[in-house]
Structures are given as C-alpha cells and as structure tokens.
C-alpha positions as CSV (number, residue, x, y, z in Angstrom):
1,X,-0.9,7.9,-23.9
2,X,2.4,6.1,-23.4
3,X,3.7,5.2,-19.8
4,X,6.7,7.3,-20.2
5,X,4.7,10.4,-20.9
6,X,1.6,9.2,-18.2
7,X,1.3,11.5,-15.1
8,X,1.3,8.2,-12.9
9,X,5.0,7.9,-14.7
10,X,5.5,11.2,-14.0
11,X,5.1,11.9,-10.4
12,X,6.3,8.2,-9.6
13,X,9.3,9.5,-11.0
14,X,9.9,12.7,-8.8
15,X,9.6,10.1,-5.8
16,X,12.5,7.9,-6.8
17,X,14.5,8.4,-4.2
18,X,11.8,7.8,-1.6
19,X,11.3,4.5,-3.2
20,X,14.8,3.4,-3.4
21,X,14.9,3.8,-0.1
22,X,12.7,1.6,0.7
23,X,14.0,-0.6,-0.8
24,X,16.8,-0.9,0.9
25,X,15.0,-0.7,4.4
26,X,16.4,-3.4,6.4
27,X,12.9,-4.7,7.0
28,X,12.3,-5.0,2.9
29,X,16.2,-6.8,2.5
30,X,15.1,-9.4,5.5
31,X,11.8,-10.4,4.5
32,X,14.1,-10.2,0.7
33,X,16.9,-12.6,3.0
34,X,14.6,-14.6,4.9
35,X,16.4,-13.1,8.0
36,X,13.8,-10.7,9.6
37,X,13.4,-11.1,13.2
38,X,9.8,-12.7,13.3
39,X,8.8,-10.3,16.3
40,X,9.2,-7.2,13.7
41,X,6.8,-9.3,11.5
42,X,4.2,-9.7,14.1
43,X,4.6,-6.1,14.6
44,X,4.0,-5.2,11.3
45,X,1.5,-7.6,10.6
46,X,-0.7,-6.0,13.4
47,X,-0.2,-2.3,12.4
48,X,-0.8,-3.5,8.4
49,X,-4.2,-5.1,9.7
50,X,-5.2,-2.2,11.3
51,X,-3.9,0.2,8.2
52,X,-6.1,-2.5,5.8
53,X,-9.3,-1.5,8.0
54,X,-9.0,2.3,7.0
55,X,-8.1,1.3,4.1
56,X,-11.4,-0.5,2.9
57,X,-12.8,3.0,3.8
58,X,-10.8,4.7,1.4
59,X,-12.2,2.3,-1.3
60,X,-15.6,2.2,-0.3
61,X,-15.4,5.8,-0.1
62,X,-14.2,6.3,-3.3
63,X,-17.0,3.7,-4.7
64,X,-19.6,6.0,-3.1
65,X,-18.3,8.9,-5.4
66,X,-17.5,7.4,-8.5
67,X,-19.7,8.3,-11.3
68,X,-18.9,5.6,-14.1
69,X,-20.2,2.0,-13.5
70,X,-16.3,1.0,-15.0
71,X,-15.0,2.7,-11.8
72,X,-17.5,2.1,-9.3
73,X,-16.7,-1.8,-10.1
74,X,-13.3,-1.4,-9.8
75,X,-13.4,0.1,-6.3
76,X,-15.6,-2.1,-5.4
77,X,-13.8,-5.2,-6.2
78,X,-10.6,-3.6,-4.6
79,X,-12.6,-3.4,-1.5
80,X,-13.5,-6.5,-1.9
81,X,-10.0,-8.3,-2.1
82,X,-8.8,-6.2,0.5
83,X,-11.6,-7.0,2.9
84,X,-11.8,-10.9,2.3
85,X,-8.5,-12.3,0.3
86,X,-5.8,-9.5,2.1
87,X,-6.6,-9.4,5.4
88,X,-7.4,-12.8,5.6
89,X,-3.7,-13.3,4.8
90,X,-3.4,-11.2,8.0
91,X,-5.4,-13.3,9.4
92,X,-3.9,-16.6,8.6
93,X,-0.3,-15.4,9.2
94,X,-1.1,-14.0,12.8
95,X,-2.8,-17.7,13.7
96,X,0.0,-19.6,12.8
97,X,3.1,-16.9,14.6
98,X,0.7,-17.2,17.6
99,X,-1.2,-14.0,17.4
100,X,-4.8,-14.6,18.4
101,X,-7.6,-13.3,16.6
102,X,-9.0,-11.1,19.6
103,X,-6.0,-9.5,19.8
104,X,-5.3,-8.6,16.2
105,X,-8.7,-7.1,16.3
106,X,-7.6,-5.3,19.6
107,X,-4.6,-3.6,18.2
108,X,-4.3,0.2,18.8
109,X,-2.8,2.1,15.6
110,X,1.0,3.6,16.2
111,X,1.5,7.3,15.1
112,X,2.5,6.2,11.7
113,X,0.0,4.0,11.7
114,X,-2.5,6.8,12.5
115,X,-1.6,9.1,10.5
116,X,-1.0,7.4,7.2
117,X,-4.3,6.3,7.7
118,X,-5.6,9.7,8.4
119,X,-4.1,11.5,5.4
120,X,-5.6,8.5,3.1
121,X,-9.4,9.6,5.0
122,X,-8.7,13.1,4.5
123,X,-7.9,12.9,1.1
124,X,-10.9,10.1,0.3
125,X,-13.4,12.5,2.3
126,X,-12.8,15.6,0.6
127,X,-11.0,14.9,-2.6
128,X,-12.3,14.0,-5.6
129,X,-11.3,10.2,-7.5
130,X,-8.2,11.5,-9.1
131,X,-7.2,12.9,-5.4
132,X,-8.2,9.4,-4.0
133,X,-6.3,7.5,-6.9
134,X,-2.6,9.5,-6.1
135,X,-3.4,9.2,-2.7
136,X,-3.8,5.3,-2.9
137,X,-1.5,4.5,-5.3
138,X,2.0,4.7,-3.8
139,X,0.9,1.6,-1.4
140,X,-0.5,0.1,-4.9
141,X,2.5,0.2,-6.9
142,X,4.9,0.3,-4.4
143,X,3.7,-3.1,-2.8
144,X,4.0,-4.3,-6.3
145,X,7.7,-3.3,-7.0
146,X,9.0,-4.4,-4.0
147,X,7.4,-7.9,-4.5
148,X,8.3,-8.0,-8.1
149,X,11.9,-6.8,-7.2
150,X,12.1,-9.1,-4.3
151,X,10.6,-12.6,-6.7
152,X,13.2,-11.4,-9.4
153,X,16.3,-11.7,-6.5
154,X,15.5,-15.4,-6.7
155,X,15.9,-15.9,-2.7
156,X,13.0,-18.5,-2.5
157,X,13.2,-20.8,0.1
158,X,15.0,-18.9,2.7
159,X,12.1,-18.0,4.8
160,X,8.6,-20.0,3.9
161,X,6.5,-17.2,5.9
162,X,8.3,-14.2,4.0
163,X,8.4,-16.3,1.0
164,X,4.3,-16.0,0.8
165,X,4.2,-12.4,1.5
166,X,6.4,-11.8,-1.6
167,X,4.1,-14.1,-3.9
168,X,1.4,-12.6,-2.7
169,X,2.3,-9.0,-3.7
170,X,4.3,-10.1,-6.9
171,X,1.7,-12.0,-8.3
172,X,0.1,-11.1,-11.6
173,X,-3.5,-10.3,-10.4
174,X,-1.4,-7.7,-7.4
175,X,0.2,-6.1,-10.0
176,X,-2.9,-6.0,-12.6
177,X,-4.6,-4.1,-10.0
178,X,-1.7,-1.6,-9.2
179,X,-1.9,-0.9,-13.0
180,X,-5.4,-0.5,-13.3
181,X,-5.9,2.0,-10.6
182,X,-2.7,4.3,-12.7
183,X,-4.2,3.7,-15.8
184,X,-7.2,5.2,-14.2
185,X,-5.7,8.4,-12.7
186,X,-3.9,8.9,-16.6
187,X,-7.0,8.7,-18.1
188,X,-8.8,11.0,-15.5
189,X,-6.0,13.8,-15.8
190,X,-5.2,13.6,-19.9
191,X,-5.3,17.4,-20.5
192,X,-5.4,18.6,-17.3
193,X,-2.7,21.9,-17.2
194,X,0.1,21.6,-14.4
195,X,-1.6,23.9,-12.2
196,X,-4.5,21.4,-11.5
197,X,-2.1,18.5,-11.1
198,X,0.2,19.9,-8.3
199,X,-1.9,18.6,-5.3
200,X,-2.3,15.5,-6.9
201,X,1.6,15.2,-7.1
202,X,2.0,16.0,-3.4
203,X,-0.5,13.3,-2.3
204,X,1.6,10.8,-4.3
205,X,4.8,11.9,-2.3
206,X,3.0,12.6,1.0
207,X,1.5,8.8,0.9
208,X,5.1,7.4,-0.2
209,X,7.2,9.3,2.9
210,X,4.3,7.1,4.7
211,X,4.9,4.1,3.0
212,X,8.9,4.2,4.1
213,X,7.4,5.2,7.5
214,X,5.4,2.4,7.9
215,X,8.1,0.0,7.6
216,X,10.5,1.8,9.6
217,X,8.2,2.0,12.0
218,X,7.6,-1.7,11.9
219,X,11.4,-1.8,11.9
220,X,12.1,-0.3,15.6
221,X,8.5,-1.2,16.4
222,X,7.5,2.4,17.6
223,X,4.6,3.0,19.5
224,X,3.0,5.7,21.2
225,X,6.4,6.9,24.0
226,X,3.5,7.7,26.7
C-alpha cells in the first residue's frame, strides 16, 4: 500500500490544521529561533519528563498485548529508548539549566500534562494495538516533523541547548521509528471498512489537540489555578 492511500496518511491528513498550528506555536518558532525564554524550557522539560514516565507505560503496555514477536520487539525497543536514551536527555538537559535530579523526579503533572497522559492509559488499557498505535503516533510523527521542519530552516547555531533538541528529534533513527510504528497501524488496518476505523481516527486527532496543548501549556506555563 502506497503512503498516499495509507490510513496513517489518511487521518494525518484530516488533522492538518492542528498540526500547522503547531507549528507556528511561539514555543516551536523559539526553540526554531534560538530565542525561547529558557524558564519556558525548564518548564517544559519537567512536564515532558513526567509525560515520558506514562509514556513507557503505554509501550510496555502495548508489549504486554502484542501477539507477533515483530511487534512485541518493536514496543519493546521503543520502551527501551524512551526509558534510557530520551529521558536521559531530560536528564542531562535539567543538570546543566540547574534543575536537580530530586526535583525533576518530584514534579507534579499540569492538567494538560494529566490528561494527555490519561487518554494515552485509557486508550493503551482498553484498546487493542491499532487503538494504542493512533493513539501514540501523533507525538511520534509530530516530534518528527517539527524537528525535520525545524533542521531544514537551517537556524543552527542560534541556541546550542535548542539546537540538540532539534537533532535529536530530526535525526534519522527518530524518524525511522515514527515510520515504523505507521507502517505498523497500515498494515494492521489494510481492509478494515470505515466503520471500524472511526475511533481509531478520533484517537489520532484527540492525541494531536494534546500535542498543541502540551506546548501551549509549556508556553504560559499553566499549572493547576488552586
């Protein structure tokens, strides 16, 4: 099956506009600009760390269920890089703006923060793979295209700190995974009719409203008002 006839294609079209909004978040065009105020980075560094904890429990969730040894491995190895390669990154970038370990561990979850991560449980607890993969896959692929978009502006050098985060989630093995996990959903779905494919579409565009949450949240740095 081509892309441009895939279901990943598909509903990743329908949420176009979502995406192209994010884009354009101011948070996305300073960390694209090197201008972002390093405070809203710390911010978001702390809420993505806590997100990243859930988020291994999505994938060893999803590991649990799986059926084939092709996708059992590929869950698994996602758990793995987000476990011990991402949120080390977290890690790293937190000891060096002056965040201490303790307290990235100690961070509470926003409302955003909260419930992205509990739609992404729900959907991993009771769903099936193919409900877990559109579920997961907005974060995925959109992570992806922003790096790639932000690497192709050419802005290097700006901002060293901002400069890593876009090399990390434009570089080839990122985006290898992204792919894998919508080949995966393609494959799992060939045939399916339209009636059986409609929840999967609105957990796609549920987890992509999320995704421009998140950094609008890290944006104004919203927390819980009591």
């Amino acid at each position: 099956m081509s892309l441009r006839s895939s279901f990943t294609h598909a509903i990743r079209a329908k949420a176009q506009p979502i995406w192209d909004r994010e884009l354009k978040h101011p948070f996305v065009r300073g960390l694209a600009e090197g201008t972002l105020p390093i405070d809203r980075f710390r911010f978001y560094l702390a809420q993505d760390y806590v997100f990243l904890i859930e988020y291994c429990r999505v994938f060893a969730l999803a590991a649990a269920k799986a059926r084939e040894l092709r996708t059992i491995g590929l869950f698994t190895r996602l758990l793995d890089e987000t476990l011990n390669t991402e949120m080390q990154l977290h890690r790293d970038y937190c000891h060096r703006l002056g965040i201490a370990e303790a307290d990235l561990e100690a961070t509470e979850p926003t409302p955003i923060t909260h419930g992205y991560t509990r739609h992404l449980l729900t959907v991993a607890y009771s769903g099936s793979i193919a409900d877990i993969l559109a579920a997961v896959l907005p974060c995925q692929l959109g992570y992806a295209e922003i790096g790639t978009a932000l690497a192709r502006e050419g802005r290097s050098g700006r901002n060293p700190t901002y400069d890593e985060w876009v090399r990390t989630y434009s570089s080839p093995e990122f985006i290898a995974g992204a792919e894998k996990l919508g080949g995966l959903l393609d494959d799992l779905t060939t045939g399916w009719p339209a009636g059986e494919l409609a929840h999967l579409e609105t957990h796609f565009l549920t987890s992509s409203r999320y995704e421009y949450l998140f950094w609008e949240m890290a944006w104004t740095q919203s927390s819980w008002p009591v």
